[in-house]
TIVEX-135492 format. One record per residue (C-alpha): residue number from 1; residue in three letters; x, y, z. Coordinates in nm, 4 decimals. Each point is the difference from the previous one (the first is absolute). Last residue first. Layout:
 resi resn       c1       c2       c3
  NUM  ALA        X        Y        Z
...
% end
This chain:
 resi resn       c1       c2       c3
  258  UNK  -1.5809   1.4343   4.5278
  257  UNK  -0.3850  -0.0659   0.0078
  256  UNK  -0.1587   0.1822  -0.2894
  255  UNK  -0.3573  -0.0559   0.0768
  254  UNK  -0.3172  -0.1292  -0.2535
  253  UNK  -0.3849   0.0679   0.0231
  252  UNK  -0.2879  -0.0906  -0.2275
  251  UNK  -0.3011   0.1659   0.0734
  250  UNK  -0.3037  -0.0990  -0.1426
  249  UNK  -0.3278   0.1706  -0.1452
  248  UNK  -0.3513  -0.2441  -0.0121
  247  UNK  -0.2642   0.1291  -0.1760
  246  UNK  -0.3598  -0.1149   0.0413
  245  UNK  -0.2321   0.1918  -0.1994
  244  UNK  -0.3040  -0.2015  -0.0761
  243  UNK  -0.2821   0.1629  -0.2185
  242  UNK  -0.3811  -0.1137   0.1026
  241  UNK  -0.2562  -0.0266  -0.2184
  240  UNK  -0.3505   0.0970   0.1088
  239  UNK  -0.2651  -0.3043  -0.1201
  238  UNK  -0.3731   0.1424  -0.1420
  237  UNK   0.0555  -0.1990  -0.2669
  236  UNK   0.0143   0.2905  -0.2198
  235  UNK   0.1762   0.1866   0.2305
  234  UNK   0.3215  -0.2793  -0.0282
  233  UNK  -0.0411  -0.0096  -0.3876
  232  UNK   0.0293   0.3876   0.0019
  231  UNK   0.3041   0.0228   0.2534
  230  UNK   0.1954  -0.2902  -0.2370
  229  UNK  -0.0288   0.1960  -0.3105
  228  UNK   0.1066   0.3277   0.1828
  227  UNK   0.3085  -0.1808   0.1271
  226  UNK   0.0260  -0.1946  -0.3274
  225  UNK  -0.0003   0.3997  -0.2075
  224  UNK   0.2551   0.1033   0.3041
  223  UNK   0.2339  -0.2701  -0.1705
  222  UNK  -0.0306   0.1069  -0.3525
  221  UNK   0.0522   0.3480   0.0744
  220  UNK   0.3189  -0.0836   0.1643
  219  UNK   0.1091  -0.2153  -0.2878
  218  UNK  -0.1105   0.2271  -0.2332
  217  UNK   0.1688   0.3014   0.1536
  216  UNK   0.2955  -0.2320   0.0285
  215  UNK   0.1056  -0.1439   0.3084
  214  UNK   0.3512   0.0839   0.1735
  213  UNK  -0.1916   0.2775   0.1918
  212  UNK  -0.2641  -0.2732   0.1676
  211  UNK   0.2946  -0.2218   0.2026
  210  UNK   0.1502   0.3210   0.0676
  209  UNK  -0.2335   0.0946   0.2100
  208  UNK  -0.2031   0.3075  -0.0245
  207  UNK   0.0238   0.1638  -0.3327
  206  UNK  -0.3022  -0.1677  -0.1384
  205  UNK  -0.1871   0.0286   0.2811
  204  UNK  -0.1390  -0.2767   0.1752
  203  UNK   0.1949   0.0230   0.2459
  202  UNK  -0.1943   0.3342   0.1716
  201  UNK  -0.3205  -0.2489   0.0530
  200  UNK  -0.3149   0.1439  -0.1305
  199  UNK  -0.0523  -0.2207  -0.2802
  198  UNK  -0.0214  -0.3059   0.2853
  197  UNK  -0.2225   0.1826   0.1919
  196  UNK  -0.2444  -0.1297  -0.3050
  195  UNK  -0.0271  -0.3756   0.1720
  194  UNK   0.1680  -0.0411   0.3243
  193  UNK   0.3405   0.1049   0.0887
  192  UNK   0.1960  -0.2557   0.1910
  191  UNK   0.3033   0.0318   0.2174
  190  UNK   0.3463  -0.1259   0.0829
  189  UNK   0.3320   0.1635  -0.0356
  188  UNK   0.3029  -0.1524   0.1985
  187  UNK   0.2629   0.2049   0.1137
  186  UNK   0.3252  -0.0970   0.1110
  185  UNK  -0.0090  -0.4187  -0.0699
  184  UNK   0.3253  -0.1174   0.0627
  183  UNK   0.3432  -0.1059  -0.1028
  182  UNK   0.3387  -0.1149   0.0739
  181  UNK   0.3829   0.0423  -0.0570
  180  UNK   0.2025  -0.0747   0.2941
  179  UNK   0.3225   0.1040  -0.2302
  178  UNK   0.0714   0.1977  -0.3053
  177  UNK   0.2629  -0.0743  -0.1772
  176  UNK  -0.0924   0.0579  -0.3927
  175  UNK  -0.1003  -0.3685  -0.0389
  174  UNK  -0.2079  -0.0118   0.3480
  173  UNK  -0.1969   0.3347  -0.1356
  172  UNK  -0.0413  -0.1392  -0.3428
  171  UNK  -0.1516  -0.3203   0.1756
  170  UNK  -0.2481   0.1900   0.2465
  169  UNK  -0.1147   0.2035  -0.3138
  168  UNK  -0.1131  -0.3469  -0.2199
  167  UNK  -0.1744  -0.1402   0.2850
  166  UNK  -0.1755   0.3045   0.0619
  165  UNK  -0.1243  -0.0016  -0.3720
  164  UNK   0.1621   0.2544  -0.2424
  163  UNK  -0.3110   0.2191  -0.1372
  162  UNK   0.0128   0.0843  -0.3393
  161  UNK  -0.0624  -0.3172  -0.1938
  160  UNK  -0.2620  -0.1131   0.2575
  159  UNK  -0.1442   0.3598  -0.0142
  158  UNK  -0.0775  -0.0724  -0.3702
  157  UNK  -0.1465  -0.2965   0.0218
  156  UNK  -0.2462   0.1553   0.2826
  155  UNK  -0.0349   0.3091  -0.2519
  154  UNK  -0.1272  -0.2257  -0.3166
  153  UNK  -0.3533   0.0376  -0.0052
  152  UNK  -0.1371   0.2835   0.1990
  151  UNK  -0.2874  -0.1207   0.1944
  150  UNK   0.1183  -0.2723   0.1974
  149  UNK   0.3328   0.1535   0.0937
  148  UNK  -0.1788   0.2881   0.0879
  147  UNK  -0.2299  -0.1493   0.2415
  146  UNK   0.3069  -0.0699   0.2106
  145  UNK  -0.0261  -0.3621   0.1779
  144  UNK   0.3219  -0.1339  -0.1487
  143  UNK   0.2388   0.2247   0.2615
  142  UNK   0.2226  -0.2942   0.1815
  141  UNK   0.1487  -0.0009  -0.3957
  140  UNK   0.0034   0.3517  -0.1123
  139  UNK   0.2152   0.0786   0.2998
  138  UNK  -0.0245   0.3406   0.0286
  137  UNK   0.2995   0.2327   0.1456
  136  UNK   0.2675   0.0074   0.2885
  135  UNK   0.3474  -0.0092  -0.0298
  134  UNK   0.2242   0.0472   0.2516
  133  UNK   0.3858  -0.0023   0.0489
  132  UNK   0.2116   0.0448   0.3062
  131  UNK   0.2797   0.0759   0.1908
  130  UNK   0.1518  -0.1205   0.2564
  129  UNK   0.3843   0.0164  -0.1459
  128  UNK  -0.0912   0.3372  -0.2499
  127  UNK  -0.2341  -0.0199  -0.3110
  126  UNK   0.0881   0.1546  -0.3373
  125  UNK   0.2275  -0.3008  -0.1538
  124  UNK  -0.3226  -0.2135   0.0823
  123  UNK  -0.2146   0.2129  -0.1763
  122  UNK   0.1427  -0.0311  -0.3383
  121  UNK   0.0156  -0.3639   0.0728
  120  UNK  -0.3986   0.0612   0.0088
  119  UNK  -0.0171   0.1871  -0.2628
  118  UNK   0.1565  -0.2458  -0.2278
  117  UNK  -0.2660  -0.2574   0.0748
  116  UNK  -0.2694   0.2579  -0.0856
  115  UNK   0.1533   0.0700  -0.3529
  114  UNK  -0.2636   0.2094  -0.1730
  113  UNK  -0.1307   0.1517   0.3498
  112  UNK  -0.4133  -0.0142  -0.0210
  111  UNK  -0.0585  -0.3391   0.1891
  110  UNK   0.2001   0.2008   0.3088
  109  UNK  -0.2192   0.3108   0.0301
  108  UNK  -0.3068  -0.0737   0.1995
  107  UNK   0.2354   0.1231   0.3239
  106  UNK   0.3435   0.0351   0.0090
  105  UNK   0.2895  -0.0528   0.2596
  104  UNK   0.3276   0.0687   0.1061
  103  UNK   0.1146   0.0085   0.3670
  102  UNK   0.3396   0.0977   0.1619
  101  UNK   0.1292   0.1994  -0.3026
  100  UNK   0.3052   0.0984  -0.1357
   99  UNK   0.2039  -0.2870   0.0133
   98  UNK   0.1465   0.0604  -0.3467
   97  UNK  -0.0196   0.3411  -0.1569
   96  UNK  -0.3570   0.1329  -0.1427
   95  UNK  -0.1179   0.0140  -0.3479
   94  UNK  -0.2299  -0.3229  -0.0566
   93  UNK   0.0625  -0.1207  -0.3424
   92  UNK  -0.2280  -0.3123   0.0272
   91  UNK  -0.3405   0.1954   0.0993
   90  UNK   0.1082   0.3055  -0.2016
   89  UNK   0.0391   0.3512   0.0514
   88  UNK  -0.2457   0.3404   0.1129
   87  UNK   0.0755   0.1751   0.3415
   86  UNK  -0.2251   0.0019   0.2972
   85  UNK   0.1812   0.1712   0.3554
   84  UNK  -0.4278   0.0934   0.0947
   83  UNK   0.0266   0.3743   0.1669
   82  UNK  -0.2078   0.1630  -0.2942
   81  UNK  -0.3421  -0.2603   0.1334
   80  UNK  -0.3044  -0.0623  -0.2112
   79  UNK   0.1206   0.1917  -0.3039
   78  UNK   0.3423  -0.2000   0.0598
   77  UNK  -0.1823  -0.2991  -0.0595
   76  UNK  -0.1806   0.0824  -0.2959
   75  UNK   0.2905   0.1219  -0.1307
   74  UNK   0.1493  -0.3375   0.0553
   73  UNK  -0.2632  -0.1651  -0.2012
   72  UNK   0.0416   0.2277  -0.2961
   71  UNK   0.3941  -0.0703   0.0174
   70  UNK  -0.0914  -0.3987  -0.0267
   69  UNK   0.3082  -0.2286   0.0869
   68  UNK  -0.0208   0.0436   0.3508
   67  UNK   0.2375   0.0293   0.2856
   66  UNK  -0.0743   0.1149   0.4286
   65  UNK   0.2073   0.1141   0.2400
   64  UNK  -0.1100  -0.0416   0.3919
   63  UNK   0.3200   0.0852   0.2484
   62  UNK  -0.0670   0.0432   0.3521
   61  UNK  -0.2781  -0.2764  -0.0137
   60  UNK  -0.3314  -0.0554   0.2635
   59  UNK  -0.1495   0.3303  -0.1349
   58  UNK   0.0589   0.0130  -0.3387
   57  UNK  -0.1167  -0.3470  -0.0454
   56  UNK  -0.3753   0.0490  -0.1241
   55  UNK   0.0890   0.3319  -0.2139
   54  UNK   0.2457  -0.2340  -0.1803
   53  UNK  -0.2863  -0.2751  -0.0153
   52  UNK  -0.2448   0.2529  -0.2365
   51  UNK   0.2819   0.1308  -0.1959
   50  UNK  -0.1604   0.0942  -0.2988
   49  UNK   0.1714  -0.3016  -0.1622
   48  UNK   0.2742  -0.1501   0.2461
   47  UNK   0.1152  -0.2514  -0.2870
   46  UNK   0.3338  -0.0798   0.2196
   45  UNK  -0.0624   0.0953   0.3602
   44  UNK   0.3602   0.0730   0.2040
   43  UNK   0.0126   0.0188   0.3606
   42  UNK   0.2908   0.1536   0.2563
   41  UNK  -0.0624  -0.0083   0.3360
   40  UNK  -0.1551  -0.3827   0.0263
   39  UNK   0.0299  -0.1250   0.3066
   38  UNK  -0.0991  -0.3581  -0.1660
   37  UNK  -0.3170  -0.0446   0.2470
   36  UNK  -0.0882   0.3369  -0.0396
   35  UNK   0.0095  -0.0254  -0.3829
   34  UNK  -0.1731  -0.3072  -0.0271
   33  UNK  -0.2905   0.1111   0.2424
   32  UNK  -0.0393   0.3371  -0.1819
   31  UNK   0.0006  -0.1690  -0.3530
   30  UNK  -0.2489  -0.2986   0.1649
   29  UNK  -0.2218   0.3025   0.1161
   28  UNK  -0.0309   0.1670  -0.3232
   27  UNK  -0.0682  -0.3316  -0.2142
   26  UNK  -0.2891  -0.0491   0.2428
   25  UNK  -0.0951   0.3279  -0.0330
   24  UNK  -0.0816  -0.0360  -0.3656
   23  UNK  -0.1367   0.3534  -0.0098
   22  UNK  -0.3422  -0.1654  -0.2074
   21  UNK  -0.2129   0.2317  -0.1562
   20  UNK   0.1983   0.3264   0.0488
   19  UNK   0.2989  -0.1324  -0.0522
   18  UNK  -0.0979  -0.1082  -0.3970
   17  UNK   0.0024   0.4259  -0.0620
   16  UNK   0.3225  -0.0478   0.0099
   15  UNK   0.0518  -0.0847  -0.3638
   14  UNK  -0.1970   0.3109  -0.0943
   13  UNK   0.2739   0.2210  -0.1705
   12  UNK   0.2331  -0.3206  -0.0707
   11  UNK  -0.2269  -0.1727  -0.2362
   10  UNK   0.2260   0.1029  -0.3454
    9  UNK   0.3329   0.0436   0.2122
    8  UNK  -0.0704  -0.3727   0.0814
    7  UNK   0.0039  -0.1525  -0.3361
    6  UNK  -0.0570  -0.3733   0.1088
    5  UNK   0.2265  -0.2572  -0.1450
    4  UNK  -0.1574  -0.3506  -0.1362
    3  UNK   0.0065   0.0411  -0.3479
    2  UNK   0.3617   0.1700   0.0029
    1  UNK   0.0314   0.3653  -0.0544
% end
């Protein structure tokens, strides 16, 4: 498995569990926005995970399939709901006939595809006239103010490898045909934990973001050591440190016209 590749069937049993702190409703309400506003009946997700956004569109969408690459993640989401269409392939073999779909999207997926330019052609075959593509996820560099890039060393370089900037999407999309393609901010995370809350907080966890599960034990253990480190100088000067989370997640949007 390459360096920077996440082993999802290994965190897959409490992956969701990362709902319950922050549902990301943002993210839910642009999905249900885009797909009303393309009339979407039929809608593909490619990474759908434990299908947290499937559930989200079932309502406002005849047709909701979902593809991942994990087969622990997608038991996961079948646990949560039997009637999910979910079936197991690849982000640039997608295996569904042409003009399939009237919206395909994914969410915090897209920086882990292999060939991420590739997928989105792929998609573009899938999409009928009106159709369109979304993809929504981090964007390492509106999101500097994360106390985990500070701490760890190494994961901010590393999400600027793995994360495609905005830029970067809009021009595959133009290349592979898409048209009116654009962006914007879908959900923007932004709070501060103050001194030892910080140990409480759910992303801390090894196993919690990706950006901590491509550490090494050492690495990880080396960062919470300068989190601990940092706490005790703070208390000793009577000071309480604050940890920034400010996260910004975009949406970047292109339509098949003809």
């Amino acid at each position: 498995m390459p360096a920077d590749s996440v082993n999802y069937d290994q965190i897959a049993p409490t992956y969701h569990q990362r709902y319950s702190f922050n549902r990301l409703d943002g993210i839910a309400a642009a999905l249900r926005s885009l797909a009303h506003d393309s009339r979407a009946e039929r809608i593909l997700e490619v990474g759908c995970g434990t299908g947290r956004w499937l559930g989200e569109l079932r309502p406002v969408a005849r047709h909701v399939f979902g593809l991942d690459l994990s087969p622990g993640m997608l038991r996961q989401a079948r646990r949560r709901d039997a009637r999910l269409a979910v079936t197991c392939g690849q982000a640039i073999r997608l295996p569904f006939p042409a003009a399939a779909f009237d919206l395909v999207f994914c969410v915090n997926a897209f920086h882990h595809f292999p060939e991420p330019r590739a997928f989105i052609a792929e998609t573009r075959r899938l999409l009928r006239p009106g159709g369109a593509l979304a993809i929504l996820g981090m964007e390492p560099r509106a999101s500097r103010e994360w106390y985990l890039y500070e701490y760890f060393e190494g994961a901010y370089e590393t999400d600027l490898r793995r994360f495609p900037s905005t830029g970067m999407i809009m021009e595959w999309m133009r290349a592979a045909g898409f048209e009116r393609a654009e962006w914007r901010v879908a959900e923007h995370i932004a709070q501060q934990l103050t001194g030892r809350e910080v140990l409480a907080d759910h992303f801390l966890q090894k196993h919690s973001t990706s950006q901590l599960v491509l550490l090494t034990d050492e690495a990880y253990a080396a960062g919470l050591a300068r989190i601990e480190a940092a706490l005790a100088a703070a208390e000793a000067e009577a000071n309480l440190l604050i940890f920034p989370v400010d996260i910004s997640m975009t949406m970047v949007t292109g339509c098949v016209i003809e």
